[in-house]
N, C-alpha and C positions, 0 to 999 in steps of 0.2 A: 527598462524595456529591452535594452540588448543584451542581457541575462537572457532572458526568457528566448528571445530570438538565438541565441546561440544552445541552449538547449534543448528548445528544438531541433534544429540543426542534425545536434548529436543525438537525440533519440534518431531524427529518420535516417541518420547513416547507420546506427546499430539496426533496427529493424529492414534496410536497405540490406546488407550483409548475413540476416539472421534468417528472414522470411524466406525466401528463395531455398536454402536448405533444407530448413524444414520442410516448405511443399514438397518437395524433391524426394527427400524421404518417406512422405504419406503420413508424417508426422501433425494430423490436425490437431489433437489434445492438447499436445506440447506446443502447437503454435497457438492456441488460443490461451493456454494459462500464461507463454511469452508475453504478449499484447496485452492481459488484462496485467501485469505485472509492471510492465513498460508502464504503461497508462494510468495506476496508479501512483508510480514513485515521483513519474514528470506532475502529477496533481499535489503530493505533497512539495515536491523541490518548489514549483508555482507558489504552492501557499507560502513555502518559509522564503522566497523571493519577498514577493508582496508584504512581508510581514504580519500575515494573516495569524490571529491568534487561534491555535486549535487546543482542543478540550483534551484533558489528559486522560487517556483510558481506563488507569490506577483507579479515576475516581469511580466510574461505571461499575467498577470489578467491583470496589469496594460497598458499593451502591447494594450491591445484589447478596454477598455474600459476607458481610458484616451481621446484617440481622439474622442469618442461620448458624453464625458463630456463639452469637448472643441465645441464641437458641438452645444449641448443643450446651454451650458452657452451664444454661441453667437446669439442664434435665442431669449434667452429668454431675451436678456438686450437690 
């Protein structure tokens, strides 16, 4: 638990130090990919905190474009 509380922490000190800039520059794009990017790496550190088991992407890829391999390979031989 005081994993998690200390990284929070340290996310709202960077976005503490980071946001303010940006507005100041009129930088909204760049503050908004900031914050979605913040917000997702604190949700994976969370997960591998907790030990949350997540699904490996490779499989997905492989998922999709496996069978247009097997595709190609038999139109081409």
């Amino acid at each position: 638990m005081w994993k998690i509380v200390c990284l929070c922490s340290v996310a709202v000190l960077m976005a503490f130090f980071e946001v303010p800039s940006l507005l100041k520059k009129g930088w909204l794009k760049e503050l908004s990919i900031f914050l979605f990017l913040l917000c997702i790496g604190m949700g994976l550190i969370i997960t591998r905190i907790l030990q949350v088991e997540l699904p490996n992407p490779l499989k997905g890829i492989l998922y999709i474009y496996e069978p247009a391999g097997k595709w190609i390979m038999k139109i081409l031989s």
